[in-house]
N, CA, C and O atoms as CSV, one atom per row, in Angstrom:
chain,resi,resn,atom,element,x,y,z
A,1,UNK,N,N,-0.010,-7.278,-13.312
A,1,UNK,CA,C,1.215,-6.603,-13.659
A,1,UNK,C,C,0.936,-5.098,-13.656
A,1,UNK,O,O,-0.114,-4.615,-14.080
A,2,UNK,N,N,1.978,-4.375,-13.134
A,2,UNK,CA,C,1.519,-3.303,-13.339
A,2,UNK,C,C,2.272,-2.123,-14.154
A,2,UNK,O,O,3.498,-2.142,-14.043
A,3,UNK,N,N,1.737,-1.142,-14.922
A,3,UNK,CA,C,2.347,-0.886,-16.246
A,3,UNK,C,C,3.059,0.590,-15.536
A,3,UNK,O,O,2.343,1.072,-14.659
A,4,UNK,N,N,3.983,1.126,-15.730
A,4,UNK,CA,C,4.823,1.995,-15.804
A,4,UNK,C,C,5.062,2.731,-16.933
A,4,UNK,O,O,5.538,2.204,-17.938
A,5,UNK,N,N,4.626,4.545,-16.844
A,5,UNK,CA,C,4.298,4.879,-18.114
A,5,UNK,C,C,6.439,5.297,-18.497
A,5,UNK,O,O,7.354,5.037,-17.715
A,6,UNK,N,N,6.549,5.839,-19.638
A,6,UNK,CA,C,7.271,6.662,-19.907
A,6,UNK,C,C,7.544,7.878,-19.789
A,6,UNK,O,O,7.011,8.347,-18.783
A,7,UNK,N,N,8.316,8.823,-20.541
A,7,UNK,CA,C,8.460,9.926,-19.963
A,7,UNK,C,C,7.288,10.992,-20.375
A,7,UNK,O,O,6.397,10.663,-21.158
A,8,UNK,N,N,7.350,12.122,-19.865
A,8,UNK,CA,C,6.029,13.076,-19.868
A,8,UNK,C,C,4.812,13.060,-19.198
A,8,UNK,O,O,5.066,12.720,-18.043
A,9,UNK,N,N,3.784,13.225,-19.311
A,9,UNK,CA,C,2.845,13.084,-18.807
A,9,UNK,C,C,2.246,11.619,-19.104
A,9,UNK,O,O,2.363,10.930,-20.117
A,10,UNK,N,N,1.543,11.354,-17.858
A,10,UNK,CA,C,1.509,9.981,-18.051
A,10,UNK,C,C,-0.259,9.413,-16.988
A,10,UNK,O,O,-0.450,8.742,-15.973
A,11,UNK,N,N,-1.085,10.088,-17.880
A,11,UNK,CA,C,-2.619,9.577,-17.687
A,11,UNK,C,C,-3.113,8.163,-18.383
A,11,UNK,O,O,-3.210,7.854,-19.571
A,12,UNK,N,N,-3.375,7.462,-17.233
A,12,UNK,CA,C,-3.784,5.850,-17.323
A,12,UNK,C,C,-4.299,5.324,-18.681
A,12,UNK,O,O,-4.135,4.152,-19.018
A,13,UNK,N,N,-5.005,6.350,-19.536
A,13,UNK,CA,C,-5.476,6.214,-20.799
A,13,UNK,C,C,-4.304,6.364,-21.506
A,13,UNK,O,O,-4.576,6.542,-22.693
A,14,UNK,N,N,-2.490,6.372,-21.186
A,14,UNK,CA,C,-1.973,6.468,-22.518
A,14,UNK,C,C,-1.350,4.800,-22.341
A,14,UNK,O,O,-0.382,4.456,-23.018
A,15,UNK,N,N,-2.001,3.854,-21.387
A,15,UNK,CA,C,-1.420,2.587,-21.589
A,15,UNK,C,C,-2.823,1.406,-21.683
A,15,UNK,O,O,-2.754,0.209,-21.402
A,16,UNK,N,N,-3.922,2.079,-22.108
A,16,UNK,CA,C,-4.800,1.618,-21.925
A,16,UNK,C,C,-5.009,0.439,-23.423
A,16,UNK,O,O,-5.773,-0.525,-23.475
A,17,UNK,N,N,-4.156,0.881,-24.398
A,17,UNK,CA,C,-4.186,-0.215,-25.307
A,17,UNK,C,C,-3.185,-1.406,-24.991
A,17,UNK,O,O,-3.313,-2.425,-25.669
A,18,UNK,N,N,-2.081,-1.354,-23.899
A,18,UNK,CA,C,-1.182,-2.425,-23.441
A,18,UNK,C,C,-1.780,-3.191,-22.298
A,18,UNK,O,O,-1.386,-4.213,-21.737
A,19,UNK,N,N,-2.788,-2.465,-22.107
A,19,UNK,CA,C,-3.293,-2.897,-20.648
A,19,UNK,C,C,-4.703,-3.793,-21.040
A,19,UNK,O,O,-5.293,-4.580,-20.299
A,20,UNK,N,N,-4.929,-3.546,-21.962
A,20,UNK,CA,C,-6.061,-4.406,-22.972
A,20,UNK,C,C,-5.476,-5.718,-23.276
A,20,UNK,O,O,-5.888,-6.827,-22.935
A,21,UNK,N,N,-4.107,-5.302,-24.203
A,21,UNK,CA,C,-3.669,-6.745,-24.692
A,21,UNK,C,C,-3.165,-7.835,-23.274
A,21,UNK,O,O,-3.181,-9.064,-23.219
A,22,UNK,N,N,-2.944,-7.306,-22.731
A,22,UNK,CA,C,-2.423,-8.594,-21.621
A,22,UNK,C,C,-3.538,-9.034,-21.107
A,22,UNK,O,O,-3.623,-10.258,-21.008
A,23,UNK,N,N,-4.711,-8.195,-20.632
A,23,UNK,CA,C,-5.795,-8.527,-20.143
A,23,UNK,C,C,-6.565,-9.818,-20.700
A,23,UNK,O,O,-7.172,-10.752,-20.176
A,24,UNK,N,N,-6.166,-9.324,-22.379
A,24,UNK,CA,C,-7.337,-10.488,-23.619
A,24,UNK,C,C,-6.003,-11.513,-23.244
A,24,UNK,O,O,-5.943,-12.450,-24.040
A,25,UNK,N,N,-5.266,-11.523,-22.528
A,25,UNK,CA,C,-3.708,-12.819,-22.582
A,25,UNK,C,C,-4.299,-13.373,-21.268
A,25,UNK,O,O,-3.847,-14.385,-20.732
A,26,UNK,N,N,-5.197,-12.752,-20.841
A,26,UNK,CA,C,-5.202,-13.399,-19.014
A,26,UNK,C,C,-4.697,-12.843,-18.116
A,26,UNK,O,O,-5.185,-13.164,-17.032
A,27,UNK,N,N,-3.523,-11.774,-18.054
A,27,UNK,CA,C,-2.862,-11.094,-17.582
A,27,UNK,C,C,-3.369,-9.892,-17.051
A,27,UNK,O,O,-3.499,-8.823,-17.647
A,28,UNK,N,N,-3.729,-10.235,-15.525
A,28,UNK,CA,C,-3.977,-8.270,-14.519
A,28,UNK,C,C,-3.696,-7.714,-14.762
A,28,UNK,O,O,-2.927,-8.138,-15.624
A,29,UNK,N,N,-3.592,-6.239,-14.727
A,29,UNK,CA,C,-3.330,-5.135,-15.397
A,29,UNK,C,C,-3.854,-3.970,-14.258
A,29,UNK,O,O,-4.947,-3.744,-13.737
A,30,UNK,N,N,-2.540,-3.371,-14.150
A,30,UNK,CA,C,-3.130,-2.194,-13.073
A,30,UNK,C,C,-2.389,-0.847,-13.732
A,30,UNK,O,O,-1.257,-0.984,-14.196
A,31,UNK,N,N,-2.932,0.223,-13.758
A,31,UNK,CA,C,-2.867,1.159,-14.765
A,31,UNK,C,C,-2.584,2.352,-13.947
A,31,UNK,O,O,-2.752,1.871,-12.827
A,32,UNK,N,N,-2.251,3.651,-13.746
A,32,UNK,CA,C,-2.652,4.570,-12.604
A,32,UNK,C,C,-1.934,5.980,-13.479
A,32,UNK,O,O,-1.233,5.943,-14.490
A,33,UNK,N,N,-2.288,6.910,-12.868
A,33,UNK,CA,C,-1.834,7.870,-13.252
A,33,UNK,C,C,-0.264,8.591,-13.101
A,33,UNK,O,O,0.018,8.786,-11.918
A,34,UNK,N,N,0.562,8.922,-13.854
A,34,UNK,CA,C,1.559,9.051,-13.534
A,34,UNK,C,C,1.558,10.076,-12.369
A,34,UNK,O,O,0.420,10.231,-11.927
A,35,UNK,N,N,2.384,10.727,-11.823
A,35,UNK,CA,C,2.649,12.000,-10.342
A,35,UNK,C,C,2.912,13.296,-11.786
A,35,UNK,O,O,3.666,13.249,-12.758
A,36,UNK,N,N,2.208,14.041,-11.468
A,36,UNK,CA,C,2.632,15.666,-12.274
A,36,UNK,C,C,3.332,16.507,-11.402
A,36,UNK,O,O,4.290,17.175,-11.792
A,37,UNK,N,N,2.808,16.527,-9.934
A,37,UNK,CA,C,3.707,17.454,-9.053
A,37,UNK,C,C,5.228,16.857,-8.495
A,37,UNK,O,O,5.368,15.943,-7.683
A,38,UNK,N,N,6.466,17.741,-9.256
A,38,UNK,CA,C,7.172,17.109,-8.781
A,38,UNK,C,C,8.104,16.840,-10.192
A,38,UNK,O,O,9.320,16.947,-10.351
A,39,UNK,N,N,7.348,16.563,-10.862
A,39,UNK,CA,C,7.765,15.961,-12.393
A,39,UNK,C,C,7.712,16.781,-13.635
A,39,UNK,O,O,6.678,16.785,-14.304
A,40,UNK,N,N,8.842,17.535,-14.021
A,40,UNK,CA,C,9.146,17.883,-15.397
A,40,UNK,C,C,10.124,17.874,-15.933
A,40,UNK,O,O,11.106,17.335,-15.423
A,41,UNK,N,N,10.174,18.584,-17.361
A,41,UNK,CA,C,11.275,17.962,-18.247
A,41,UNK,C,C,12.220,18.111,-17.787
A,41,UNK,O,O,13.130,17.575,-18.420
A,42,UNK,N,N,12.657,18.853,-16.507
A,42,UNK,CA,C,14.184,19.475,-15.705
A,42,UNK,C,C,14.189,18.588,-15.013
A,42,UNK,O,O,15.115,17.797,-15.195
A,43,UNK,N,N,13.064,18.228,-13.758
A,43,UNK,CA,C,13.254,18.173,-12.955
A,43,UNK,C,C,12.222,16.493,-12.360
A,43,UNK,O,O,11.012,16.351,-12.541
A,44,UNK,N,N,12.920,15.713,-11.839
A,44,UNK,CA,C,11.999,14.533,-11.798
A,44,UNK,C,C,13.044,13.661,-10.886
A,44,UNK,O,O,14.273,13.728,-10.884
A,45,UNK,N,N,12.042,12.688,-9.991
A,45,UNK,CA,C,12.794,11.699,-8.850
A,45,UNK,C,C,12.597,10.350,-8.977
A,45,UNK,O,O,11.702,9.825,-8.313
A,46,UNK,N,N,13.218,9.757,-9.649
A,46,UNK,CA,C,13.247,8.370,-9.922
A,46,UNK,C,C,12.719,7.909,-8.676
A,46,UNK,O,O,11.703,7.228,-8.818
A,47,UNK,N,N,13.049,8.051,-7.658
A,47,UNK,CA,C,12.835,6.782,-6.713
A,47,UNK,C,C,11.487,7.311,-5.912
A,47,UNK,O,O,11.163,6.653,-4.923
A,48,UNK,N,N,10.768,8.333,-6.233
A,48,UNK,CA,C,9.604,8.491,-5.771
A,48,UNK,C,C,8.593,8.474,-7.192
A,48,UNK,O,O,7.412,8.768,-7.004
A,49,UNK,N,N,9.023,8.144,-8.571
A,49,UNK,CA,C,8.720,7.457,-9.357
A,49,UNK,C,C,8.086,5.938,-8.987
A,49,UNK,O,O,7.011,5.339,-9.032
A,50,UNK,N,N,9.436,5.735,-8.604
A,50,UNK,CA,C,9.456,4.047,-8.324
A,50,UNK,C,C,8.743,3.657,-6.707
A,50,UNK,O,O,8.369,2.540,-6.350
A,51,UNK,N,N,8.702,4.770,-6.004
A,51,UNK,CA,C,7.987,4.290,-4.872
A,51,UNK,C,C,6.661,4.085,-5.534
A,51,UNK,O,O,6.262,2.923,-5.453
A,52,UNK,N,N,5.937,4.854,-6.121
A,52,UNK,CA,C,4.818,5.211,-6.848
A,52,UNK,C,C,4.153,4.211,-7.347
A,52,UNK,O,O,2.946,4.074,-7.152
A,53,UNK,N,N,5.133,3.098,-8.308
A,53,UNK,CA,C,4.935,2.198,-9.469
A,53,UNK,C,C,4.880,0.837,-7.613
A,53,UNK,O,O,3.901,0.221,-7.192
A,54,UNK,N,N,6.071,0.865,-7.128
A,54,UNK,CA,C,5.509,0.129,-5.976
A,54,UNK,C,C,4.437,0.015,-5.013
A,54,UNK,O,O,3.993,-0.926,-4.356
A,55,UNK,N,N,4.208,0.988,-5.094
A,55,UNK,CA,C,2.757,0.946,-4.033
A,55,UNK,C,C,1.503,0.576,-4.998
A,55,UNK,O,O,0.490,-0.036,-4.658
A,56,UNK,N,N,1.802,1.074,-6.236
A,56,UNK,CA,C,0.479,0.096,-7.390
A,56,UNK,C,C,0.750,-1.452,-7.041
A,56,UNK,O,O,-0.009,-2.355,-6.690
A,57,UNK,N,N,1.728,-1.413,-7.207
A,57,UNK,CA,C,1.986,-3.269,-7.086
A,57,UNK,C,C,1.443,-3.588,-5.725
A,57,UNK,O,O,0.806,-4.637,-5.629
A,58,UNK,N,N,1.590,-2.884,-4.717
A,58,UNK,CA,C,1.168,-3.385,-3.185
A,58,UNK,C,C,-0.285,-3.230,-3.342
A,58,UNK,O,O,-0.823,-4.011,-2.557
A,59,UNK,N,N,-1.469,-2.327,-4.253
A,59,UNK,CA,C,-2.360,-2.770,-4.640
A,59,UNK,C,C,-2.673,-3.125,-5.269
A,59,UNK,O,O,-3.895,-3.096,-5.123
A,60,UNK,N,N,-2.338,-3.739,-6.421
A,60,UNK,CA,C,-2.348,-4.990,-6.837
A,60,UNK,C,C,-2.615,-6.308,-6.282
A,60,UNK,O,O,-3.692,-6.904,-6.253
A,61,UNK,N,N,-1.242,-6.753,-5.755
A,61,UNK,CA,C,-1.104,-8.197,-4.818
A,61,UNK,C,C,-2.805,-8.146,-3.533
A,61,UNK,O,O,-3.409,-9.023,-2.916
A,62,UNK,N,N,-2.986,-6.540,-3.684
A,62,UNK,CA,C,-4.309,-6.562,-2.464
A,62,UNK,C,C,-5.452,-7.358,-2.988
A,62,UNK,O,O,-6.167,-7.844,-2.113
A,63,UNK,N,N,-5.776,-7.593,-4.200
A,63,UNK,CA,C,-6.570,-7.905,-4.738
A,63,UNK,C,C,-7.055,-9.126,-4.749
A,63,UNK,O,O,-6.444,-9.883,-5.502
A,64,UNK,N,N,-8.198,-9.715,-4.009
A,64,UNK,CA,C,-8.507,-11.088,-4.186
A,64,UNK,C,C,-8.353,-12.201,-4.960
A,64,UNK,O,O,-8.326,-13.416,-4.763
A,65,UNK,N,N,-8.211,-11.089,-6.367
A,65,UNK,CA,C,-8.309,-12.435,-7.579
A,65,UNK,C,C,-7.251,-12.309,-8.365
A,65,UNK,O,O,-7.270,-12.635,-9.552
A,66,UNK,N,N,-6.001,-11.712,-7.629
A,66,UNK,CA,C,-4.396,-11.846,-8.082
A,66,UNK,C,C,-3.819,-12.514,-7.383
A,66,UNK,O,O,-4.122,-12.277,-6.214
A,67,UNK,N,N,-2.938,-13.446,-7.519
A,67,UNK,CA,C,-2.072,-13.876,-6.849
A,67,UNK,C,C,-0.944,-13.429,-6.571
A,67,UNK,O,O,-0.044,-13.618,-7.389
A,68,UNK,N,N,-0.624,-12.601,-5.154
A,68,UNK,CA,C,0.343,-11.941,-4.663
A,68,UNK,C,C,1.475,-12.078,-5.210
A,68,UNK,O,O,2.086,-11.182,-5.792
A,69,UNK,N,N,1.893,-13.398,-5.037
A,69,UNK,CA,C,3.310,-13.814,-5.450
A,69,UNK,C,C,3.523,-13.793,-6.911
A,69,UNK,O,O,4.595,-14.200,-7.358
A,70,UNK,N,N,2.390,-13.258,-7.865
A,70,UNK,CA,C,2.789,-13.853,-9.537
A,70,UNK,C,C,2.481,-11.592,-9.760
A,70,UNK,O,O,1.954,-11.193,-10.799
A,71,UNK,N,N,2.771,-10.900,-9.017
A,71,UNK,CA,C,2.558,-9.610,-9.191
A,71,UNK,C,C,3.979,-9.212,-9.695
A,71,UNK,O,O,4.942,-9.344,-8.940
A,72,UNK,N,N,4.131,-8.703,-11.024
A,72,UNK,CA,C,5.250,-8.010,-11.410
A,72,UNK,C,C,5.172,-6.604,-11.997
A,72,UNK,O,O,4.132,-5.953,-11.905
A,73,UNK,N,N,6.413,-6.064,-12.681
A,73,UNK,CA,C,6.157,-4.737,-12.667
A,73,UNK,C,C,6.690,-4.417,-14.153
A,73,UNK,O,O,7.866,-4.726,-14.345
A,74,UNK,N,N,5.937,-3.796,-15.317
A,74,UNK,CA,C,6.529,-3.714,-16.402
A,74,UNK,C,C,6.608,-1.932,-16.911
A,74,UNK,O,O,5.965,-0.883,-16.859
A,75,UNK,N,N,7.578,-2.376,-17.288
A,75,UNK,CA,C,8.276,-0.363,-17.464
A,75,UNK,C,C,8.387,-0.114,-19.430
A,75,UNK,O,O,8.648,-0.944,-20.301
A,76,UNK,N,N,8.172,0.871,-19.502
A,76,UNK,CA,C,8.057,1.637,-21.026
A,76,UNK,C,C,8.891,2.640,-20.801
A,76,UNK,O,O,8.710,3.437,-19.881
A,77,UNK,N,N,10.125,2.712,-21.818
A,77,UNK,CA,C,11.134,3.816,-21.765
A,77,UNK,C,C,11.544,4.288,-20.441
A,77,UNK,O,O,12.280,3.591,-19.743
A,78,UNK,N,N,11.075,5.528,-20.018
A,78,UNK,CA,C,11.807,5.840,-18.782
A,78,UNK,C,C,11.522,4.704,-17.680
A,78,UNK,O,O,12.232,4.497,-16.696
A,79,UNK,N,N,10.435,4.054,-18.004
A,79,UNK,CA,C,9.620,3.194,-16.795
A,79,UNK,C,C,10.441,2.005,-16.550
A,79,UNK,O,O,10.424,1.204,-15.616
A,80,UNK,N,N,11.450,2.104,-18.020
A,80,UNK,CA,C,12.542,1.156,-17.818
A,80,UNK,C,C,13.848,1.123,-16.971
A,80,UNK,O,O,14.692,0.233,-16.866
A,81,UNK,N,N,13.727,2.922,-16.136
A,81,UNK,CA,C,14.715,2.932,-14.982
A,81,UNK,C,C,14.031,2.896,-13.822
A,81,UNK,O,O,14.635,2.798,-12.754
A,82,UNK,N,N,12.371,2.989,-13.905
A,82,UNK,CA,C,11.599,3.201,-12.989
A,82,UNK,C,C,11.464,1.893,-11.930
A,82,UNK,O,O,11.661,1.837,-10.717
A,83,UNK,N,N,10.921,0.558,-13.190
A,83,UNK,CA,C,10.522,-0.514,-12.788
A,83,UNK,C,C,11.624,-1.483,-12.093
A,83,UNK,O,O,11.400,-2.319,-11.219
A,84,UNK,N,N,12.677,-1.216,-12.603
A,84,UNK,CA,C,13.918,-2.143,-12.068
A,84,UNK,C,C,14.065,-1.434,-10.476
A,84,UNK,O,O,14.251,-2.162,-9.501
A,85,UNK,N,N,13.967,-0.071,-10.359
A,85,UNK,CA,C,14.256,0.603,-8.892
A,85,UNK,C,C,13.197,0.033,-8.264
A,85,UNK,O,O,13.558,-0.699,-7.343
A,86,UNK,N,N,11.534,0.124,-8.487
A,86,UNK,CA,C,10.407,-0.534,-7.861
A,86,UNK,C,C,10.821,-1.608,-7.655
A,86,UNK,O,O,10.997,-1.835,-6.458
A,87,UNK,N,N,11.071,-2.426,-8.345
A,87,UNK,CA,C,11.279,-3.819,-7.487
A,87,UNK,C,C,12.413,-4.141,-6.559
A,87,UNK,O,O,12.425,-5.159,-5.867
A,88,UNK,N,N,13.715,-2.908,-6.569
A,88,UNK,CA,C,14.335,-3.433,-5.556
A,88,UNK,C,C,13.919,-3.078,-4.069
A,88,UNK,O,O,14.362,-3.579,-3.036
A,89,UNK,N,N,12.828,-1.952,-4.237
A,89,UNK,CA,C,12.365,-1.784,-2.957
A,89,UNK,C,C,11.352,-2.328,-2.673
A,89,UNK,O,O,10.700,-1.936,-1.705
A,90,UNK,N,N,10.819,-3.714,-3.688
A,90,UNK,CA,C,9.907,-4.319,-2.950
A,90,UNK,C,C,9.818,-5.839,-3.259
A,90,UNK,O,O,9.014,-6.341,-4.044
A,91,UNK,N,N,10.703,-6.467,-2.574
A,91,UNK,CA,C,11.540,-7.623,-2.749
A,91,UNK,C,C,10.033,-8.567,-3.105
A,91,UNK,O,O,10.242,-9.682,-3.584
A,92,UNK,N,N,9.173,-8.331,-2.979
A,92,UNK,CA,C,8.109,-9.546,-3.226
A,92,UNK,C,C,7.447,-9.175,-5.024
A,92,UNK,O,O,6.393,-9.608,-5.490
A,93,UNK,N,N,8.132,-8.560,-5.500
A,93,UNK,CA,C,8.020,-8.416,-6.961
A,93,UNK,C,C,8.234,-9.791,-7.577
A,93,UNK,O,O,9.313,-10.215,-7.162
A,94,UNK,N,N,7.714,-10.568,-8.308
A,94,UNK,CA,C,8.076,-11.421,-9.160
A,94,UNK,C,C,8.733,-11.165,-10.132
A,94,UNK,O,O,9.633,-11.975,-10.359
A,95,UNK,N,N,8.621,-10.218,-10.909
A,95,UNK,CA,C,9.542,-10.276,-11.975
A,95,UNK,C,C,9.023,-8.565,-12.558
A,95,UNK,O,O,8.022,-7.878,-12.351
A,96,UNK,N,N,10.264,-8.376,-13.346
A,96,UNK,CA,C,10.350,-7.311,-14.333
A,96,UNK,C,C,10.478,-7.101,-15.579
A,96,UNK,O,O,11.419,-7.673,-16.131
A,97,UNK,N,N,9.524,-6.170,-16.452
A,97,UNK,CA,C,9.620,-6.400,-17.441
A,97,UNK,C,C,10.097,-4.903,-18.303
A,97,UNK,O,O,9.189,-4.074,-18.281
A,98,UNK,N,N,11.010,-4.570,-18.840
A,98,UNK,CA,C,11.459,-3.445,-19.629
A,98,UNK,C,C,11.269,-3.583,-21.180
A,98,UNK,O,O,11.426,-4.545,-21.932
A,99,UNK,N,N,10.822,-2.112,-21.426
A,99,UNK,CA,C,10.469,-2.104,-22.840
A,99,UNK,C,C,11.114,-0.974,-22.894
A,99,UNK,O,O,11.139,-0.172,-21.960
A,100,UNK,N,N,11.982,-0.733,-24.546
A,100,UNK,CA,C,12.593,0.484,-24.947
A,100,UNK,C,C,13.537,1.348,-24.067
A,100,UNK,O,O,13.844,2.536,-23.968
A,101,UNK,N,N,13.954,-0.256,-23.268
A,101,UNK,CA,C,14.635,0.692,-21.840
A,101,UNK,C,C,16.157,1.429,-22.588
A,101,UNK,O,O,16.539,1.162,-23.728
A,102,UNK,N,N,16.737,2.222,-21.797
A,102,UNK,CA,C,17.932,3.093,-22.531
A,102,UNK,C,C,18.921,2.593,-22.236
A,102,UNK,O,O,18.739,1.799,-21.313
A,103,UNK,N,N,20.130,2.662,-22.627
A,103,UNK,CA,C,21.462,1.623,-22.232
A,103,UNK,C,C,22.093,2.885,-21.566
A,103,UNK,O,O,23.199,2.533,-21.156
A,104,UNK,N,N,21.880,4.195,-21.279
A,104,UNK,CA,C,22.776,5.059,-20.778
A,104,UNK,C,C,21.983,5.697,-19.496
A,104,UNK,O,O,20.784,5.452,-19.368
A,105,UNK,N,N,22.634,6.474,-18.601
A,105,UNK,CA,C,22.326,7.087,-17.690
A,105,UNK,C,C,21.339,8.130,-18.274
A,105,UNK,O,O,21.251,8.607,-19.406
A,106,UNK,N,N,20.276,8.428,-16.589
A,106,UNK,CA,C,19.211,8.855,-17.017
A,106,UNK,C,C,19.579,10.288,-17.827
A,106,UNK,O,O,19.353,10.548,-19.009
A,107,UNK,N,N,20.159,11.054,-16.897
A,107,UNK,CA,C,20.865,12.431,-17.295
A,107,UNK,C,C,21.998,12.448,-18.851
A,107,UNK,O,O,22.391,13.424,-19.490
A,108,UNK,N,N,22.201,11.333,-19.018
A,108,UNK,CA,C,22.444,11.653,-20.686
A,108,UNK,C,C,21.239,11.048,-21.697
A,108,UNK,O,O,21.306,11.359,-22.886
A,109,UNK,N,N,20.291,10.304,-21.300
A,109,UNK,CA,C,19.415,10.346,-22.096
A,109,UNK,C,C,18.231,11.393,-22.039
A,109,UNK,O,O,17.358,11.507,-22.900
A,110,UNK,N,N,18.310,11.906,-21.243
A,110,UNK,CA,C,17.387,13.345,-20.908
A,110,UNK,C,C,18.256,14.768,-21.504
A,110,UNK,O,O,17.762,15.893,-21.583
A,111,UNK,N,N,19.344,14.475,-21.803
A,111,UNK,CA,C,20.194,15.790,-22.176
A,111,UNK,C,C,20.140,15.651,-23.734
A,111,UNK,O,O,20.008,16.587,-24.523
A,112,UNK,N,N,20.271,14.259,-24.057
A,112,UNK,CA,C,20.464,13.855,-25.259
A,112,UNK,C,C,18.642,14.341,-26.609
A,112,UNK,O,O,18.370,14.851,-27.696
A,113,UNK,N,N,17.858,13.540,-25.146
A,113,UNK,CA,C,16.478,13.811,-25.785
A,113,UNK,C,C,15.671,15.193,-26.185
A,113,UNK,O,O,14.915,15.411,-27.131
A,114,UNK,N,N,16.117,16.047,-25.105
A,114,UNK,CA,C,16.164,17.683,-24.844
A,114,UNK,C,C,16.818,18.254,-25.735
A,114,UNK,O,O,16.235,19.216,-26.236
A,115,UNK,N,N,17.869,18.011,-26.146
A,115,UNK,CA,C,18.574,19.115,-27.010
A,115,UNK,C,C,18.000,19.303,-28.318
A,115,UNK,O,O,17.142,18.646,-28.908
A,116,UNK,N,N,18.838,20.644,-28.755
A,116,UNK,CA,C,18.139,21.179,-29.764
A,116,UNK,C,C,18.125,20.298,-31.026
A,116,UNK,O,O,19.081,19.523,-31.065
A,117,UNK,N,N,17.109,20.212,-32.271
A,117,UNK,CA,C,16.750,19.723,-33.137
A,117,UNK,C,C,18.052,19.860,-34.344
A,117,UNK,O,O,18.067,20.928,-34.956
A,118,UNK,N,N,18.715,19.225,-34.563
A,118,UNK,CA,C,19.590,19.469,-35.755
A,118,UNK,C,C,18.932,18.876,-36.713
A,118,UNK,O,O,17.962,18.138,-36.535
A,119,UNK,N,N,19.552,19.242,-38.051
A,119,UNK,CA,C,18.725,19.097,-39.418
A,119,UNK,C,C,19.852,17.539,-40.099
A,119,UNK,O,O,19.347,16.588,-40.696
A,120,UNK,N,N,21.206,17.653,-39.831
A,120,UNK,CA,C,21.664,16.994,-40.567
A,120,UNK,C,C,22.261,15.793,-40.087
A,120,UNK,O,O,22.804,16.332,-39.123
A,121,UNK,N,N,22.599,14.593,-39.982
A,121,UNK,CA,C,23.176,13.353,-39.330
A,121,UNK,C,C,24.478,13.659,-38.646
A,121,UNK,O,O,24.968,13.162,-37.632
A,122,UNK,N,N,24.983,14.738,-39.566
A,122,UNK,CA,C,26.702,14.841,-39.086
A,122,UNK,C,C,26.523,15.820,-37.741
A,122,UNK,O,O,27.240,15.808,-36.740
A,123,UNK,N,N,25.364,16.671,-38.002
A,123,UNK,CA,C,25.233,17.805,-36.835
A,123,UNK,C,C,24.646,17.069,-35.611
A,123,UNK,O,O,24.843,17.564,-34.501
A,124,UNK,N,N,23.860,15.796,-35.740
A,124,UNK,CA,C,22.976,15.008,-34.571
A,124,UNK,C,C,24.058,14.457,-34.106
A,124,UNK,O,O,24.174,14.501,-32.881
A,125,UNK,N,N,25.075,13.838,-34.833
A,125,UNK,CA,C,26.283,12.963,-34.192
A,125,UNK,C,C,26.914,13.741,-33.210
A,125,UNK,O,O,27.244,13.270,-32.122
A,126,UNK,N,N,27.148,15.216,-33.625
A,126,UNK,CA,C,27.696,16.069,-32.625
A,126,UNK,C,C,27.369,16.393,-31.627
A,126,UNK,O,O,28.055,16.557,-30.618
A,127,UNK,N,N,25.914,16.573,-31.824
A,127,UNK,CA,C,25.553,16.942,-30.457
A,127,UNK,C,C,25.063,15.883,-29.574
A,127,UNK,O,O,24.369,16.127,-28.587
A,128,UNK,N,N,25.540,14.324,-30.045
A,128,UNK,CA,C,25.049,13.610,-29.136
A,128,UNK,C,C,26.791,13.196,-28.277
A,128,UNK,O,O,26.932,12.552,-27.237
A,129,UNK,N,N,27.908,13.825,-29.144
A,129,UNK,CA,C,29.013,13.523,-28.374
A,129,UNK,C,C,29.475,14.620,-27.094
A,129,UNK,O,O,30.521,14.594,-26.447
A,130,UNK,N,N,28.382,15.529,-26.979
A,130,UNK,CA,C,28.689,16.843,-26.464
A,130,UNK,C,C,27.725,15.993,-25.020
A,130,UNK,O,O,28.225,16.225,-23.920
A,131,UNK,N,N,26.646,15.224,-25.010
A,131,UNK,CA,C,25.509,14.861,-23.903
A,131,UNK,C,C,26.960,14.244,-22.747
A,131,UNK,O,O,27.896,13.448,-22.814
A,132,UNK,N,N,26.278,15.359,-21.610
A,132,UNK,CA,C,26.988,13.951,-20.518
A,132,UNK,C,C,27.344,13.046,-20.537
A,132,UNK,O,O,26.556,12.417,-21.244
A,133,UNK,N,N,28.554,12.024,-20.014
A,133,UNK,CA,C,28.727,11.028,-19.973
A,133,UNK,C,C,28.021,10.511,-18.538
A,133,UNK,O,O,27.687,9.329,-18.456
A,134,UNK,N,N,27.826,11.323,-17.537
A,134,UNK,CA,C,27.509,10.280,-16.417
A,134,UNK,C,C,26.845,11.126,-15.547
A,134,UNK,O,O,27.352,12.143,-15.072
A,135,UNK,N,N,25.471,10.645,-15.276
A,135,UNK,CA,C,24.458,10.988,-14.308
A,135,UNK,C,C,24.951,11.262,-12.932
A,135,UNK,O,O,25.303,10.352,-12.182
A,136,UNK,N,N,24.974,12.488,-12.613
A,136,UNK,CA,C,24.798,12.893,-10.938
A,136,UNK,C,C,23.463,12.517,-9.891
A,136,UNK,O,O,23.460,12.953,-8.740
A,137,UNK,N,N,22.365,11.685,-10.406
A,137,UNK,CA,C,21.465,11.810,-9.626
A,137,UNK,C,C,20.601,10.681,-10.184
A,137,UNK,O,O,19.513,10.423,-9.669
């Protein structure tokens, strides 16, 4: 399986305790470094994200002592818009797995997550009715 980090920087050591537990389960585990060029808090491409998280999986399935067909793809927060796009561009995915995925478009949960720090519940409510309703990209 291969793990899909979340948002920010994303070096193979920050999934290295998820990538343990499936391992002690029996479960492959392919880990990689997230892309930095290309990727910040403005500015970032889902689907060269997700090409990214796919081509781990295509080495993966390379692997003698995986079975191609049981190779899936599991996503953490953002990895939860990541991993669902990886597998539609690579129809021999077995399955997907999302964790902490977001129920809203990427661009209001990135506007939402970004904005400034309010102190009080009534002031957070506000400024989460002010976030985009709907992603351009």
């Amino acid at each position: 399986m291969v793990l899909v980090h979340g948002a920010g920087t994303g070096p193979r050591e920050k999934l290295r305790e998820e990538a343990a537990a499936f391992a002690r389960a029996g479960v492959a585990t392919l880990t990689y470094d997230k892309r930095t060029v290309g990727y910040s808090l403005t500015q970032r491409s889902y689907a060269q994200l997700a090409d990214d998280a796919a081509a781990a999986a295509a080495v993966l399935r390379g692997r003698p002592e995986v079975a191609p067909s049981a190779v899936g793809i599991w996503g953490f927060s953002e990895g939860g818009w990541v991993a669902p796009l990886a597998a539609s561009r690579a129809p021999e995915t077995a399955f997907v797995v999302v964790v902490g995925a977001n129920g809203v478009a990427p661009l209001r949960q990135q506007t939402w997550a970004t904005r400034p720090r309010c102190t009080t519940p009534a002031s957070r409510a506000r400024s989460w009715t002010r976030a985009p309703a709907r992603s351009t990209g």
